[in-house]
Structure formats: C-alpha cells, structure tokens
C-alpha positions in Angstrom: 8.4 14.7 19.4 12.2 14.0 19.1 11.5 10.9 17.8 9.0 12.6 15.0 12.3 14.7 14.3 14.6 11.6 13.9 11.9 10.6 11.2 11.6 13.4 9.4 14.9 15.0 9.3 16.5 11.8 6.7 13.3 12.1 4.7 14.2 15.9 4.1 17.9 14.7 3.1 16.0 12.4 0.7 13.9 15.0 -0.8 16.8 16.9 -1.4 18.6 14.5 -3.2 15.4 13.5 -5.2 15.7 17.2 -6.0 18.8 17.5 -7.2 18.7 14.2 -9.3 15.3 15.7 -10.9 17.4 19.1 -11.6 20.3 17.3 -13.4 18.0 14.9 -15.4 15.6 18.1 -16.3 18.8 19.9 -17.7 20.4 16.9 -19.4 16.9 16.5 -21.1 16.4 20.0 -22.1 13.0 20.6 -20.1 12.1 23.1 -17.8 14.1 23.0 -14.6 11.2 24.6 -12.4 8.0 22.3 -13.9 10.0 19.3 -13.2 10.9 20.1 -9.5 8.0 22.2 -7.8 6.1 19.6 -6.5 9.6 18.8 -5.0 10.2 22.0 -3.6 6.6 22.1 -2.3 7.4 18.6 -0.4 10.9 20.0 0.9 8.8 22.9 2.1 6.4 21.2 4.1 8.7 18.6 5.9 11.1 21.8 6.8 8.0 22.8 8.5 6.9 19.8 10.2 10.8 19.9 11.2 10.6 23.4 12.9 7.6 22.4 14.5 8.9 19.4 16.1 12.3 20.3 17.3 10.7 23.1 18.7 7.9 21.0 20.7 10.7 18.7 21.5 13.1 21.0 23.1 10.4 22.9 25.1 9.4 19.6 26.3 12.6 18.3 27.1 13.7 21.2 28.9 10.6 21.3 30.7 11.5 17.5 31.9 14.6 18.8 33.0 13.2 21.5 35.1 11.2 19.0 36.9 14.2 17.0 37.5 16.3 19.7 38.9 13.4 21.0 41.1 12.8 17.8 43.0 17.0 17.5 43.2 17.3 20.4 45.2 
C-alpha cells in the first residue's frame, strides 16, 4: 500500500501543475476558467481519494506489523 502512495502522491503534484498551467493559459486566452479545468479538478479529486485510502491502509498495516514485532520481542 505505501508503495501505491509513493505512486500516486507525484501524480497529484502533476495534476496540480497541469492545473494551474491550464488556469493561466484559460485566462491569457480569455476562455472560461472553470470549462477548461473541471475535468482537472475531477482527476485531482479522485487521486486525493485513492491517496487517503492508501496511506490509510498503509499505516494500519504497518502498525499492525509492528505490533507483531513487538509482541514476539517481549
């Protein structure tokens, strides 16, 4: 799962940059700000998502690895 994090947490940096490039070349051109970057926003949304879910997974996991470890220790 932390590895699925690693992979999608620069894609979300990407997105936002795609973002604000699309936002700067919208309002340079004179076209609506919003049209040219929902599909954008839509994409940032779901990879936030898939973020949450899997650094959440991740830590539960890993701290449930590390209760096994510390159980057999003692």
């Amino acid at each position: 799962m932390s590895i699925s994090t690693g992979l999608v947490a620069p894609l979300f940096g990407l997105l936002m940059i795609k973002n604000l490039s699309t936002m700067m070349l919208a309002s340079s051109n004179g076209e609506d700000v919003l049209d040219a970057i929902k599909w954008w926003i839509i994409y940032m949304l779901f990879a936030a998502f898939f973020i949450f879910i899997a650094k959440g997974l991740s830590v539960t996991l890993f701290s449930k690895v590390g209760h096994n470890i510390i159980t057999n220790v003692r």
